[in-house]
C-alpha positions as CSV (number, residue, x, y, z in Angstrom):
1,X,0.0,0.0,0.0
2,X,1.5,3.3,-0.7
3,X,1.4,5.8,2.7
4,X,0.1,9.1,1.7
5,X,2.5,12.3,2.4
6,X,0.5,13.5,5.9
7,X,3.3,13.6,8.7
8,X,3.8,17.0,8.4
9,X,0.2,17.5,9.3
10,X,0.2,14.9,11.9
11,X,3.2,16.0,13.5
12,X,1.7,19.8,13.9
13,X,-1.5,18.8,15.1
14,X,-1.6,15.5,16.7
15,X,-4.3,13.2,17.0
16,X,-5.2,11.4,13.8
17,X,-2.5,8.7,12.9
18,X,-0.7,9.0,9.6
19,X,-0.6,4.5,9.4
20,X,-5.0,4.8,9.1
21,X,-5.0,6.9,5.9
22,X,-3.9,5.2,3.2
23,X,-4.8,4.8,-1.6
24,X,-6.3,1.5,-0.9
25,X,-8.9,3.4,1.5
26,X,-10.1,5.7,-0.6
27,X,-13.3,4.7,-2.9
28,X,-12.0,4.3,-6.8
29,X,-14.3,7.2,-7.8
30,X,-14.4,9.8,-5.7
31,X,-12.6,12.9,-6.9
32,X,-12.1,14.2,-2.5
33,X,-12.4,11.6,0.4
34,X,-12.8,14.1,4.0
35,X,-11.2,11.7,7.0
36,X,-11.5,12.8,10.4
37,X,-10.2,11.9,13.9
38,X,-13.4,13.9,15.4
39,X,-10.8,16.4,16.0
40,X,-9.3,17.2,12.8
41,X,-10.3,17.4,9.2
42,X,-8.5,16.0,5.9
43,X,-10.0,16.4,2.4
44,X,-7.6,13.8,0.6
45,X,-7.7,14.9,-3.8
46,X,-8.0,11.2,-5.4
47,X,-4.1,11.3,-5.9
48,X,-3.2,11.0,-3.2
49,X,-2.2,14.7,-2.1
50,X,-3.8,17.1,0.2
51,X,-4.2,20.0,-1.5
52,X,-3.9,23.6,0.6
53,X,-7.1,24.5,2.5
54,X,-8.1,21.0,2.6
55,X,-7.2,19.8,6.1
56,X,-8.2,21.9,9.6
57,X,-10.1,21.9,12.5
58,X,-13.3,23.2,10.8
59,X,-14.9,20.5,8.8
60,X,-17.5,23.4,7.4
61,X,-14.2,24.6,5.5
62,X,-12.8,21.4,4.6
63,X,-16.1,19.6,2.9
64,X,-17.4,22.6,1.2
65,X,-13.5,23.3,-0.2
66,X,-14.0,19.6,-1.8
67,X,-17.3,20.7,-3.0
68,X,-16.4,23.7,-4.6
69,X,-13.0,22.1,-6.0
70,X,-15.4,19.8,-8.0
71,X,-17.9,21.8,-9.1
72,X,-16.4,23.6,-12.0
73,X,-15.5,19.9,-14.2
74,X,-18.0,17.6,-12.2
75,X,-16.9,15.4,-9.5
76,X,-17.5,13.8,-6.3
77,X,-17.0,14.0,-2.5
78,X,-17.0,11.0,-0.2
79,X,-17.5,11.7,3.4
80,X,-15.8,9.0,5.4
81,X,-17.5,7.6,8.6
82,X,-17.0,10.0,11.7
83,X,-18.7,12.6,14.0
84,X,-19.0,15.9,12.1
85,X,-21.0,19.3,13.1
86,X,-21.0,20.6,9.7
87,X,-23.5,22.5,7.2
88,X,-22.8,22.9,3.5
89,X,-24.0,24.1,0.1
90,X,-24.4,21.1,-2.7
91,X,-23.2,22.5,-5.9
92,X,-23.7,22.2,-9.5
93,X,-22.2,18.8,-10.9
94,X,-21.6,17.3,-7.9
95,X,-22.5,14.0,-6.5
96,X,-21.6,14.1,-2.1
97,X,-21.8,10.8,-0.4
98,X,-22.1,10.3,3.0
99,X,-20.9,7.0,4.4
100,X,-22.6,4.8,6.6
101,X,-21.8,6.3,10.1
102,X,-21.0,9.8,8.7
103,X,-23.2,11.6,11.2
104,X,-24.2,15.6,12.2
105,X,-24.0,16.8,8.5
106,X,-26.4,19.7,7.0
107,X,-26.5,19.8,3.2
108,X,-28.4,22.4,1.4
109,X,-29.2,22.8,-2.7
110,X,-27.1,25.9,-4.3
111,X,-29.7,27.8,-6.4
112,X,-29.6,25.8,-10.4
113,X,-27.6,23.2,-9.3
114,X,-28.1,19.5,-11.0
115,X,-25.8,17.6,-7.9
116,X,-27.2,14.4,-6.1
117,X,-27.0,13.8,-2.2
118,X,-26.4,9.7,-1.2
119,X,-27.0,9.2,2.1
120,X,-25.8,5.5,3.5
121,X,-25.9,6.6,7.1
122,X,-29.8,7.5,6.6
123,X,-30.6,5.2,3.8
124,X,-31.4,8.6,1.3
125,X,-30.8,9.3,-2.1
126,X,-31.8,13.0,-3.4
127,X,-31.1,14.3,-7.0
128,X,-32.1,18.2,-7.7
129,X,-32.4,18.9,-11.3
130,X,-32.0,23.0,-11.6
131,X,-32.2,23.3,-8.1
132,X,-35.6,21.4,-7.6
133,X,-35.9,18.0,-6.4
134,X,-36.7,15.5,-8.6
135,X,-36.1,12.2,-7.8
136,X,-36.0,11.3,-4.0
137,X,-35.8,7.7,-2.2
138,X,-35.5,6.6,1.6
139,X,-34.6,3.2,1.4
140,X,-35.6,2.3,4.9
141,X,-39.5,3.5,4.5
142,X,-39.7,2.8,0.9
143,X,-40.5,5.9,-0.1
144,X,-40.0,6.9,-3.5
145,X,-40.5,10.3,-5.5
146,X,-40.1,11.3,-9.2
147,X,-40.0,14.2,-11.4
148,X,-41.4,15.5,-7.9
149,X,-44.4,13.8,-7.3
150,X,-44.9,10.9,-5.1
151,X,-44.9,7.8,-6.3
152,X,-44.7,5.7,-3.7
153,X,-47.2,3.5,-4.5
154,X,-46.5,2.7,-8.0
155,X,-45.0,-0.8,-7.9
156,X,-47.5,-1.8,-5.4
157,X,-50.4,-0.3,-6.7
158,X,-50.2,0.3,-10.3
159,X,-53.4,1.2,-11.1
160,X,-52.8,4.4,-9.3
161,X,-50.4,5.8,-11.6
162,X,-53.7,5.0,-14.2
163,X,-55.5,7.8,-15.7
164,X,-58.7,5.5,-16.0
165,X,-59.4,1.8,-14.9
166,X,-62.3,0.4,-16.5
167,X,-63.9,-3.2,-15.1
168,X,-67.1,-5.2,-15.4
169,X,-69.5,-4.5,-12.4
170,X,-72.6,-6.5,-12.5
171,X,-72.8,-6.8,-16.2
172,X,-72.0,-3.0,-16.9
173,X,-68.5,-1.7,-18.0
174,X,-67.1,1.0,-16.2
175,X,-64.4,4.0,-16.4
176,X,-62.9,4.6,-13.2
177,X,-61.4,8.3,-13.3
178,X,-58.3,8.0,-11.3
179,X,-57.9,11.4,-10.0
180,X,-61.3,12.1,-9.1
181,X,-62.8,8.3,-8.1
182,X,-65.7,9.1,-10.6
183,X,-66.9,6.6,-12.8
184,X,-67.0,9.2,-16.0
185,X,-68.2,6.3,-18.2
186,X,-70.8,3.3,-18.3
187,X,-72.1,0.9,-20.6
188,X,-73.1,-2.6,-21.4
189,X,-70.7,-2.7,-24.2
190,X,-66.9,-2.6,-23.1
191,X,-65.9,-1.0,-26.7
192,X,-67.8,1.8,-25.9
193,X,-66.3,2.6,-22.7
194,X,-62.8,2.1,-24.3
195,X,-64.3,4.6,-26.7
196,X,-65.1,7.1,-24.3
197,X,-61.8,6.8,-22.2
198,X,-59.8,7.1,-25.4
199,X,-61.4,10.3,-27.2
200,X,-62.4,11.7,-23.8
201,X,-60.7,11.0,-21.0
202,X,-56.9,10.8,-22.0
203,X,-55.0,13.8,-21.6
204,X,-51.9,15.0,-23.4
205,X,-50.2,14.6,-19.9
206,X,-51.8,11.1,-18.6
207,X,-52.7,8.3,-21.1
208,X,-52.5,5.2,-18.9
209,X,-55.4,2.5,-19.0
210,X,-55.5,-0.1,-16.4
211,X,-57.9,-3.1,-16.9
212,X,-59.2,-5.6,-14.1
213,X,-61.0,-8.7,-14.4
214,X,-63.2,-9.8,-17.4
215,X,-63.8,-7.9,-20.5
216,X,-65.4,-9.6,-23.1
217,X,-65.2,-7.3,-26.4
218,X,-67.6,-7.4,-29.7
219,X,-65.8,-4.8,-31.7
220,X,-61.7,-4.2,-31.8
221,X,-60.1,-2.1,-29.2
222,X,-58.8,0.5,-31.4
223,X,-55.5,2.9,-30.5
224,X,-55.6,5.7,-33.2
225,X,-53.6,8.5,-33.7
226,X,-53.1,9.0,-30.1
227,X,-49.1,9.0,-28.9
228,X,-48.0,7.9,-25.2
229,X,-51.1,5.4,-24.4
230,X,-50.6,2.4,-21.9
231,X,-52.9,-0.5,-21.5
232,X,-52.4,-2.7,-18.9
233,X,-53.7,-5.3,-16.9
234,X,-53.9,-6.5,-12.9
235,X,-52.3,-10.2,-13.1
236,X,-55.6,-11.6,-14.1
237,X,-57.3,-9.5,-16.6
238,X,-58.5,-10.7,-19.6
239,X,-59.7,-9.5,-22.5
240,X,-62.2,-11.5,-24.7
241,X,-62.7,-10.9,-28.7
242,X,-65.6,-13.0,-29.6
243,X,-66.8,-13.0,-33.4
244,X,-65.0,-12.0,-36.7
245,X,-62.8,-9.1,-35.1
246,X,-59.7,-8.2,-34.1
247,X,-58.3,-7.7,-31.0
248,X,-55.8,-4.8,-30.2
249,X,-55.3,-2.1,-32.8
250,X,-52.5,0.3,-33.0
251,X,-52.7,3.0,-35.8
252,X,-50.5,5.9,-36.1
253,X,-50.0,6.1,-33.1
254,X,-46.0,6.0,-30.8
255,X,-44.8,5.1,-27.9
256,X,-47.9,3.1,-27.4
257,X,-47.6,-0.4,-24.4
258,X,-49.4,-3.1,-24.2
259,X,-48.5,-4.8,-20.8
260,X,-49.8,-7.8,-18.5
261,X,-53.5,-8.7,-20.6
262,X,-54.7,-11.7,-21.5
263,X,-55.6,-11.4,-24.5
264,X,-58.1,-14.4,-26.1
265,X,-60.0,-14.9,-29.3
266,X,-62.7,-17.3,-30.4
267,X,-60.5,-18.6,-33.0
268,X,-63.8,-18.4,-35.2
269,X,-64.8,-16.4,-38.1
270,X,-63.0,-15.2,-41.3
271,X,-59.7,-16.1,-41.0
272,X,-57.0,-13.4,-40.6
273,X,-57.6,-11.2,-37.7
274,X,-55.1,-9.9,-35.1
275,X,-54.9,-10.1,-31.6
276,X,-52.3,-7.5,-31.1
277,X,-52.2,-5.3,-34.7
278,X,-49.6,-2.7,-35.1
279,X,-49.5,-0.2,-38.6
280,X,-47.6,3.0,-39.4
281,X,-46.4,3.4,-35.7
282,X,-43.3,3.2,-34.0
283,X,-41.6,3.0,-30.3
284,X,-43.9,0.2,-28.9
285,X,-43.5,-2.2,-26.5
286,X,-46.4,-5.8,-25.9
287,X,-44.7,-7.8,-22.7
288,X,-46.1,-10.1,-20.2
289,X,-49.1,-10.8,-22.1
290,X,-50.7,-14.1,-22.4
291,X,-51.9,-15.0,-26.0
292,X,-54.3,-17.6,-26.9
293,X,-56.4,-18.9,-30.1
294,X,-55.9,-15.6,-32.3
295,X,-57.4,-16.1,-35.1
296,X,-54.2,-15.0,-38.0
297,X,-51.3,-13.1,-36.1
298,X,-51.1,-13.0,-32.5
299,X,-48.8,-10.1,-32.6
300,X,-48.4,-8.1,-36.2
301,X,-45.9,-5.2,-36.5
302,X,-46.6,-3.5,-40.4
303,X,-46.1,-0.8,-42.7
304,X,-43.0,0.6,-41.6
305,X,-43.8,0.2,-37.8
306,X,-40.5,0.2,-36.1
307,X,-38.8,0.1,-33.0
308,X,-41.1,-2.0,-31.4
309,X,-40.1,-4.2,-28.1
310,X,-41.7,-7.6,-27.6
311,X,-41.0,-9.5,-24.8
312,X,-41.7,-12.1,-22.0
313,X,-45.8,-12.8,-23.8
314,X,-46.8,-16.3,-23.7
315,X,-48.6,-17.2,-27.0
316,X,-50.4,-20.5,-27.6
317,X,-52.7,-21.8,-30.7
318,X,-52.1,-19.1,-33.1
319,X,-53.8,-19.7,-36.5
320,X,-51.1,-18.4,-38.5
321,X,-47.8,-16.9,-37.1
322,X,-46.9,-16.0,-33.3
323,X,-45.2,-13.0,-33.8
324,X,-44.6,-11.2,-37.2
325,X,-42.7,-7.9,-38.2
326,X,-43.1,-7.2,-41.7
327,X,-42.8,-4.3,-44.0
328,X,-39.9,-1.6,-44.1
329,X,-39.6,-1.4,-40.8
330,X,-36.0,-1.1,-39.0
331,X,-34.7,-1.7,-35.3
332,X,-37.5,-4.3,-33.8
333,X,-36.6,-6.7,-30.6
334,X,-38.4,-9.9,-30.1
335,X,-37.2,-11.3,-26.8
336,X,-37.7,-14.1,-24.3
337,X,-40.9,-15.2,-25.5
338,X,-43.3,-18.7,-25.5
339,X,-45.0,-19.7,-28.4
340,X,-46.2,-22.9,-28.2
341,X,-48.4,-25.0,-30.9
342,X,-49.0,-22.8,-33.8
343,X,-50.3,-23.2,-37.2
344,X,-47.5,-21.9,-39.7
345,X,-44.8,-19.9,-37.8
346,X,-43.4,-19.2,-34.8
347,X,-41.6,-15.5,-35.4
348,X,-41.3,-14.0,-38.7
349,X,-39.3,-11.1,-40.0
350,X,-40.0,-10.1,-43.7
351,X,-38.8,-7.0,-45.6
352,X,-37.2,-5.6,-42.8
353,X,-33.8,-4.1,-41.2
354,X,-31.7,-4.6,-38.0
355,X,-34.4,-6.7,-35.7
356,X,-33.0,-8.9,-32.8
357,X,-34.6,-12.7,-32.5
358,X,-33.0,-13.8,-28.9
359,X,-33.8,-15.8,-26.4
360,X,-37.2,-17.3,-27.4
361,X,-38.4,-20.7,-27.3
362,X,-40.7,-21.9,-29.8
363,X,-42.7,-25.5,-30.0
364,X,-44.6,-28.0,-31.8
365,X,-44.9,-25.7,-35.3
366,X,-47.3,-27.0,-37.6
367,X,-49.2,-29.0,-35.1
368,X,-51.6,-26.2,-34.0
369,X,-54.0,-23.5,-36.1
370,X,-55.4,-23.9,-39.3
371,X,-52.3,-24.0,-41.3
372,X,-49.6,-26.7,-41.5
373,X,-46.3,-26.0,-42.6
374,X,-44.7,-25.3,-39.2
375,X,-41.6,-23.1,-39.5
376,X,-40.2,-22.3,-36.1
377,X,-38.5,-18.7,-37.0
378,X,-38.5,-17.4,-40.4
379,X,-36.0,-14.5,-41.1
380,X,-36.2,-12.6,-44.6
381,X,-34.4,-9.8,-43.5
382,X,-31.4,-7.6,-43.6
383,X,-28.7,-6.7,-41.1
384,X,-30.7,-8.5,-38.3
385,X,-29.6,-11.3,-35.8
386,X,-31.4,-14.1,-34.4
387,X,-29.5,-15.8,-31.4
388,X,-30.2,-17.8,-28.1
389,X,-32.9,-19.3,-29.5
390,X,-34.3,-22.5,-28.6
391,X,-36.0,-24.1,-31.5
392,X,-38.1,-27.5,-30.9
393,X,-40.5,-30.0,-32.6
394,X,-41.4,-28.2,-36.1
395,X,-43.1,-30.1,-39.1
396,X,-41.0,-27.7,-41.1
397,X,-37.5,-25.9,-41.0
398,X,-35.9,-24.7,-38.0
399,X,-35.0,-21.4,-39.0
400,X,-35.6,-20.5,-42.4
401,X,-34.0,-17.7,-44.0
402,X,-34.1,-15.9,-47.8
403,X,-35.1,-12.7,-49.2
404,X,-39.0,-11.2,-50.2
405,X,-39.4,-9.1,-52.8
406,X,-36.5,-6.8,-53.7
407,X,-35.4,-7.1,-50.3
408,X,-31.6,-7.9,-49.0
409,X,-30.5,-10.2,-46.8
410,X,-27.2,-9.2,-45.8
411,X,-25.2,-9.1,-43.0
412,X,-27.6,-11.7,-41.0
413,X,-26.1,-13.5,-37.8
414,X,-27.8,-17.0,-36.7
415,X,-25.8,-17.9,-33.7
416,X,-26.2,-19.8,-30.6
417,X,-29.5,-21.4,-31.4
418,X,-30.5,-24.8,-30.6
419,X,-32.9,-26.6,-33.3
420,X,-34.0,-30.0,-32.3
421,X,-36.6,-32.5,-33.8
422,X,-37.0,-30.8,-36.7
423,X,-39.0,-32.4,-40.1
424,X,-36.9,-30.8,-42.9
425,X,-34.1,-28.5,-42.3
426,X,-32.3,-27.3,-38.8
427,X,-31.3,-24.3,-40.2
428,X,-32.7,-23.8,-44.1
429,X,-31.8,-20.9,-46.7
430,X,-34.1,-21.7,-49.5
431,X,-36.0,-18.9,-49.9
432,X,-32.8,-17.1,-51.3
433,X,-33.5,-15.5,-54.3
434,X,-30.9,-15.4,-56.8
435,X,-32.1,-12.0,-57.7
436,X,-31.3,-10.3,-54.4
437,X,-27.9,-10.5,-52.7
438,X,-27.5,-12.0,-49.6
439,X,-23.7,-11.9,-48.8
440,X,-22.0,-11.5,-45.4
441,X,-24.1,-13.7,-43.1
442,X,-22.7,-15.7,-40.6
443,X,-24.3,-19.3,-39.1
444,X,-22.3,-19.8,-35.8
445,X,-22.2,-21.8,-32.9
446,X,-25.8,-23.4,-32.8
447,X,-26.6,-26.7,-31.7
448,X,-28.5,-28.7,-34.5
449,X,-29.9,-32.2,-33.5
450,X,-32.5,-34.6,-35.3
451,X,-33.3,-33.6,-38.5
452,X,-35.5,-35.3,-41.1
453,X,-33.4,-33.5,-44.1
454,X,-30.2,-31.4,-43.7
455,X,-28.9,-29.8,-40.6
456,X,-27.8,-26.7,-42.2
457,X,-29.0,-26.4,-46.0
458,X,-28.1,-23.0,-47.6
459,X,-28.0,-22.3,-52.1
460,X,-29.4,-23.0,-54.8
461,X,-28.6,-19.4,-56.1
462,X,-25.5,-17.7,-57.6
463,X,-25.5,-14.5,-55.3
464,X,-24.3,-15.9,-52.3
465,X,-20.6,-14.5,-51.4
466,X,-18.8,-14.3,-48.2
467,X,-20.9,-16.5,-46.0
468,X,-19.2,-17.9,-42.6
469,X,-20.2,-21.3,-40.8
470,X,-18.4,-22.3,-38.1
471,X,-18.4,-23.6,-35.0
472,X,-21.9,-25.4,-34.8
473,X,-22.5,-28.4,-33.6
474,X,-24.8,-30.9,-35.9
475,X,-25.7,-34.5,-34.8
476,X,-28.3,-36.9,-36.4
477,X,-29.5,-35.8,-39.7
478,X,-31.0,-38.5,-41.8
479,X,-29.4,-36.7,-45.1
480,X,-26.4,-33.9,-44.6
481,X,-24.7,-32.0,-41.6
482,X,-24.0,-29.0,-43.6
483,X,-25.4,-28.8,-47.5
484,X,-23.8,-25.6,-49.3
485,X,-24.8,-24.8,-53.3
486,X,-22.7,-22.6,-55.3
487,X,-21.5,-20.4,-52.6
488,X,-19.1,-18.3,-53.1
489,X,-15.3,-16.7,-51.0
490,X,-17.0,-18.3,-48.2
491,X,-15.7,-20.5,-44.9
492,X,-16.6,-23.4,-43.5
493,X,-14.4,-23.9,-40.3
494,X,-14.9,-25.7,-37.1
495,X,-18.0,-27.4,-37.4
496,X,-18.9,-30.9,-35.9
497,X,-20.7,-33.3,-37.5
498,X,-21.8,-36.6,-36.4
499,X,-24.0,-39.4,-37.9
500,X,-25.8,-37.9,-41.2
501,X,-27.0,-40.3,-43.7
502,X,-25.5,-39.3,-46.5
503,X,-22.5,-36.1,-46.3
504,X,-21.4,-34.7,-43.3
505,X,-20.6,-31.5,-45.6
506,X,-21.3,-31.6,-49.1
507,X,-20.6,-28.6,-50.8
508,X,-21.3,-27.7,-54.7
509,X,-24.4,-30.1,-54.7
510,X,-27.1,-31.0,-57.6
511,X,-27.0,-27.0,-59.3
512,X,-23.6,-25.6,-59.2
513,X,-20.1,-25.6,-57.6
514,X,-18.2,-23.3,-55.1
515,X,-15.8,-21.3,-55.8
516,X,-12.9,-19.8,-53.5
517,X,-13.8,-21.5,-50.3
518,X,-12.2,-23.1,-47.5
519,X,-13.5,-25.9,-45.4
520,X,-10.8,-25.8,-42.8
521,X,-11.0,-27.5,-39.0
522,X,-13.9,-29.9,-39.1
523,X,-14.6,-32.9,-37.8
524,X,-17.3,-35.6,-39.4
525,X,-17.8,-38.8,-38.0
526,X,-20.2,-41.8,-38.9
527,X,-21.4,-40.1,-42.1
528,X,-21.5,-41.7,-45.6
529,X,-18.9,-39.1,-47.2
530,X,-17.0,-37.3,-44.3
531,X,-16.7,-34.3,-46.8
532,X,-18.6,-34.7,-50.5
533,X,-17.7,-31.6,-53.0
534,X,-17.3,-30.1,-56.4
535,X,-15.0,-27.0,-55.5
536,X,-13.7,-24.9,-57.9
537,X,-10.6,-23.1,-56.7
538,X,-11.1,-24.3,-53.0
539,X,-9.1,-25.0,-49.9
540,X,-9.9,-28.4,-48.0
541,X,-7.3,-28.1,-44.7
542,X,-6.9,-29.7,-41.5
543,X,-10.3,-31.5,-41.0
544,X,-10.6,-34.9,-39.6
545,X,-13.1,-38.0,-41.4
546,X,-13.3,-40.1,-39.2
547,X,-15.6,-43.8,-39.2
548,X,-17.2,-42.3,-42.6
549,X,-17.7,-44.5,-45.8
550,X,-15.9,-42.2,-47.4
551,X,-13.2,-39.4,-45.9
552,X,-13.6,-36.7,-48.9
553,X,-15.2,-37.4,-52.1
554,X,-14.8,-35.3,-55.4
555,X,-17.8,-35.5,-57.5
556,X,-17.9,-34.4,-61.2
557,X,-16.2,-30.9,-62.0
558,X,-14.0,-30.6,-59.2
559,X,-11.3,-28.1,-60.5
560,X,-8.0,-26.3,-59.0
561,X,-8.9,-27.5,-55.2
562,X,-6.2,-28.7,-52.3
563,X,-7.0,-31.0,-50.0
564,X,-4.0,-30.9,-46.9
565,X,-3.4,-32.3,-43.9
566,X,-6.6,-34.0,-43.3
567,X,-6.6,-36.8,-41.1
568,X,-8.8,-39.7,-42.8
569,X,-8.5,-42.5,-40.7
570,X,-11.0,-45.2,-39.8
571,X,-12.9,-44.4,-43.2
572,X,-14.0,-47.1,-46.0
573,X,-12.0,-45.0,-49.0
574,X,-9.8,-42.2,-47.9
575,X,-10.3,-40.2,-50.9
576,X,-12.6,-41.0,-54.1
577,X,-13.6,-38.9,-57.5
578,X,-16.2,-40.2,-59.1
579,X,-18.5,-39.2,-62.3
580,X,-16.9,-37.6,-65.7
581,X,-14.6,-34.6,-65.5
582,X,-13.6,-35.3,-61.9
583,X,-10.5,-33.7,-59.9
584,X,-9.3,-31.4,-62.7
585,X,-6.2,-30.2,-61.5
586,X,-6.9,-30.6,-58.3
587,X,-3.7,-30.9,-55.8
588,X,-4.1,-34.2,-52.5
589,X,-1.5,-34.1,-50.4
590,X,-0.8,-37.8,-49.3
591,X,0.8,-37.5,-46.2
592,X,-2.1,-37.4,-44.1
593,X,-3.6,-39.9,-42.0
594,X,-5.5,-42.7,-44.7
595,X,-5.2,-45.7,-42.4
């Protein structure tokens, strides 16, 4: 520990011993620690030094030097535990902290100031914006305020911070007016109500809606051109759409939640109505709802709607789709959510840019609804990501990516996904069209088990350039770990593959060849070909065949490709070329393992 420079100090004015004061005392981010031996005062600058004026008998002087030393760049003062009788001005851009057992301290608010007061001896934290207290909270009582008001109560009584709650009372719906306790609105039909609250009773200043209990709805609860609206529900409120309607509808309208409903259709009807429907409106948020028998889309984001956050909702029996974002729309997060026996798919992203699929789990696709195909996340999309997901029982694909329309697909990251029991593909790019490019994506790291075709299946087109697979992990796939057509400057590196019927990776396929790839660092094991190809210009390095029919296995047109330091052992055939044209100029090293 390094001794700070204080004998001088010590030696004039007795008392406090130089040995207690020491760098490894002093909290990492306070720009002035004040010490004191109850008799004398030391303001210690966060290098160590005591700077002049900073040490004395009155600790008025000492603290509020600290303070105003801070105030002019930002900073902060930490009060060390001790007896003080002091009283001093807080000043702009300064945080003080008093320690647990700093006691007898006054601390007023300088006139403007933005500074913050934390109090550990008395459990406080104050923060003044502009002089005036904005956010305030006693730890001890629970007290909490904000933006000056009290808001004690909020997380214990939400409802309170409502501008209207509107319930079912003996078969009549009624609008609770939060600040005065009247009931401002009354009818037999909920919509109505909902009605009245919206074009009435919501303020510019207070658009909070909190429901309780049962609502059963005949018409859609429509959110329309009104910003800044909240509709939430107690833990077991639920709204009913019965008959050919929709349920929630946002239109034009921002910054719009959707929080704790249940939200349940009839599942009758013309198909293709929303539970949750979302056009031309941005900055939403739909979490901890529960979802059930929607009749198309339980959740729809459309026409451009962007910026939307949905999260933690619990959908089950959709018709269609769980949760879709579609068209033009940029920056949307779908998050830790259930979705559990649907019709056609889980989550879908189409035409859009920069969305986030993590951390959902999604089940039994194609088994539920009116449709059948069963996809469990379905990404046509650019610049988006869809990770941590967990991806089980589909009568389809996994996760199925490709373009719509004009739209890119570039720059897409699937990583860290596990896809299990899945009919066709684990992970499946064939809606790439070769009219639209789709270059740049990366498949990484997922975990791709039981597959009734190919655990990762990506071509068919000649666009596809710069692509990385690596590191997933692919077991039991009745025909190939990893099937790649015609893509192009791409890399295929440290994969495992173990038991596929037919290739562990095959690459060039039925339409085409690759060009300029390298499949470097795998391993395939108990696979008819360990690596089946018909590279053009390619790099075959370092993997290991092992227990395969065949270790690598040119097919017709193989040209200009190296295949080194591979270790081929335990296989039927080492190496084989087979059909017309095969291995043109193509360059085996033998000095790898063959036995």
């Amino acid at each position: 520990m390094i001794f700070l420079a204080m004998v001088a100090y010590v030696a004039s004015n007795g008392g406090f011993s130089a040995s207690n004061i020491y760098l490894d005392d002093l909290p990492s981010t306070a720009s002035y620690v004040v010490k004191t031996d109850a008799t004398y005062f030391w303001a210690v600058r966060y290098d160590g030094k005591i700077p002049t004026g900073m040490s004395g008998t009155d600790d008025d002087l000492v603290i509020q030097y600290a303070i105003d030393n801070c105030t002019s760049s930002g900073g902060s003062v930490f009060v060390s535990a001790g007896t003080y009788s002091a009283s001093v001005t807080l000043k702009d851009n300064v945080t003080l902290i008093l320690d647990k057992g700093a006691k007898g301290i006054t601390v007023t608010i300088d006139s403007g100031a933005d500074a913050t007061l934390v109090d550990y001896e008395n459990g406080i934290r104050k923060e003044w914006v502009a002089g005036v207290l904005y956010t305030f909270m006693d730890l001890r009582t629970g007290e909490l305020w904000w933006r000056g008001e009290n808001r004690t109560d909020t997380l214990a009584y939400p409802e309170q911070t409502a501008s209207y709650i509107v319930f079912e009372d003996g078969g009549v719906y009624k609008a609770k007016n939060c600040s005065s306790g009247q009931i401002d609105f009354q009818s037999t039909n909920a919509t109505e109500v909902w009605e009245d609250v919206r074009d009435s009773g919501l303020t510019s200043s207070s658009r909070k809606v909190f429901f309780k209990g049962a609502l059963n709805f005949t018409t859609p609860l429509k959110v329309v051109s009104k910003n800044y609206v909240t509709l939430e529900g107690e833990e077991s409120a639920t709204l009913s759409f019965s008959g050919d309607i929709e349920g929630i509808y946002v239109y034009d309208s921002d910054y719009v939640t959707i929080r704790n409903l249940h939200i349940i259709q009839t599942n009758t009807g013309t198909y293709g109505k929303y539970s949750i429907h979302a056009s031309f409106s941005d900055y939403g948020r739909v979490e901890n709802c529960f979802i059930k028998n929607s009749n198309y889309y339980a959740i729809c984001t459309e026409s451009a709607s962007s910026y939307w956050v949905i999260t933690k909702n619990i959908i089950y029996n959709p018709q269609f789709c769980g949760i879709s974002c579609r068209g033009s729309g940029y920056g949307n997060i779908v998050t830790e959510n259930t979705i559990d026996y649907f019709g056609d798919t889980g989550i879908s992203i189409m035409t859009f840019t920069g969305a986030i699929i993590s951390g959902n789990y999604i089940s039994n696709g194609g088994y539920g609804g009116a449709q059948n195909r069963g996809d469990g996340i379905v990404c046509l999309a650019n610049k988006s990501k869809v990770v941590g997901n967990i991806v089980y029982n589909m009568n389809a694909s996994g996760i199925l990516l490709g373009t719509e329309g004009d739209s890119e697909s570039n720059d897409v990251e699937v990583s860290h996904n596990t896809v299990s029991f899945i009919k066709l593909n684990g992970i499946d790019g064939s809606r790439l069209d070769s009219g639209v490019t789709s270059d740049n994506n990366t498949i990484h790291g997922n975990t791709i088990r039981n597959v009734g075709q190919d655990g990762i299946s990506i071509g068919g087109i000649y666009r596809l350039i710069n692509w990385k697979i690596t590191d997933n992990t692919i077991t039991n796939c009745t025909d190939n770990g990893i099937r790649i057509d015609m893509l192009n400057f791409s890399l295929i590196n440290g994969n495992s593959i173990v038991n596929c019927g037919d290739t562990g990776i095959k690459i060039g396929c039925n339409s085409g060849t690759c060009w300029y790839g390298n499949i470097v660092g795998n391993l395939v094991a108990y696979c008819g070909n360990g690596i089946g190809a018909y590279p053009h210009n390619c790099s075959v390095l370092s993997n290991r065949c092992t227990f395969n029919t065949y270790g690598i296995r040119f097919f017709t047109d193989s040209q200009y490709t190296y295949c080194i330091g591979n270790d081929l052992r335990n296989c039927g055939t080492a190496y084989s070329s087979s059909g017309t044209g095969n291995a043109n100029n193509c360059y085996i090293d033998d000095s790898g393992y063959h036995a």
